[in-house]
C-alpha positions in Angstrom: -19.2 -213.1 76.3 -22.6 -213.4 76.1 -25.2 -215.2 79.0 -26.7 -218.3 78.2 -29.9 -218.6 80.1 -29.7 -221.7 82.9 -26.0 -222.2 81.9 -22.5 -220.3 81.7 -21.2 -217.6 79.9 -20.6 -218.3 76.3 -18.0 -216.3 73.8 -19.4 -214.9 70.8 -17.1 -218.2 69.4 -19.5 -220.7 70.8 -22.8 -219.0 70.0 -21.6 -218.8 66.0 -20.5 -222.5 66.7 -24.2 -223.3 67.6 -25.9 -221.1 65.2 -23.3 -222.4 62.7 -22.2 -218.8 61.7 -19.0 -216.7 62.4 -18.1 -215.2 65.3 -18.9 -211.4 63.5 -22.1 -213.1 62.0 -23.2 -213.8 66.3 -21.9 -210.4 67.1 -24.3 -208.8 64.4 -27.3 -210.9 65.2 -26.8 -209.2 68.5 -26.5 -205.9 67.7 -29.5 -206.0 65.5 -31.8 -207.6 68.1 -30.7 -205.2 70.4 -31.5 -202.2 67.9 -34.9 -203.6 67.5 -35.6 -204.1 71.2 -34.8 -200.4 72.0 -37.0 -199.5 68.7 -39.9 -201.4 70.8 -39.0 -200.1 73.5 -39.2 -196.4 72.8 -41.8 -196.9 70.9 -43.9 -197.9 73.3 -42.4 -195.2 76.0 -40.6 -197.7 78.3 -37.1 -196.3 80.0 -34.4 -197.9 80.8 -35.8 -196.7 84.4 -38.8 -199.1 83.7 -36.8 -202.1 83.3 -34.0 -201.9 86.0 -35.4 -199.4 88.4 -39.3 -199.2 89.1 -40.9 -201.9 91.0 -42.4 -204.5 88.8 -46.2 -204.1 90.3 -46.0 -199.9 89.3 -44.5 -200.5 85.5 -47.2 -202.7 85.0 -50.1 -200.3 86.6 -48.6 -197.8 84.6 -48.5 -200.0 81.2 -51.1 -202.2 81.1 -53.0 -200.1 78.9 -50.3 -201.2 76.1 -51.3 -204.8 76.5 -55.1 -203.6 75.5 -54.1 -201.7 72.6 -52.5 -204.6 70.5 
């Protein structure tokens, strides 16, 4: 299952339903945006500490300086 922002939980079924894909086709889509979100991530040198741990004011003193840079 799967969170659908604002609403319920959805099932991999339902989000292939909506995309109009399979089931397997919505679990891949998944997987590969997740693999390029932790490419991003770690290429940029933010932790899984940065998103769920840190305060939100200190992650961003510490990496503003990636907004400059693109």
């Amino acid at each position: 299952m799967i969170l659908n922002p604002g609403e319920a939980l959805c099932t991999f079924d339902e989000v292939g339903q909506a995309l109009g894909v399979s089931r397997q086709r919505a679990q891949q889509i998944e997987r590969e945006a997740l693999r390029k979100i932790r490419f991003i991530l770690e290429e940029r040198g933010i932790t899984a500490e940065d998103l769920f741990v840190r305060d939100d004011r200190e992650w961003m003193a510490d990496h503003h300086t990636h907004q400059d840079e693109r």
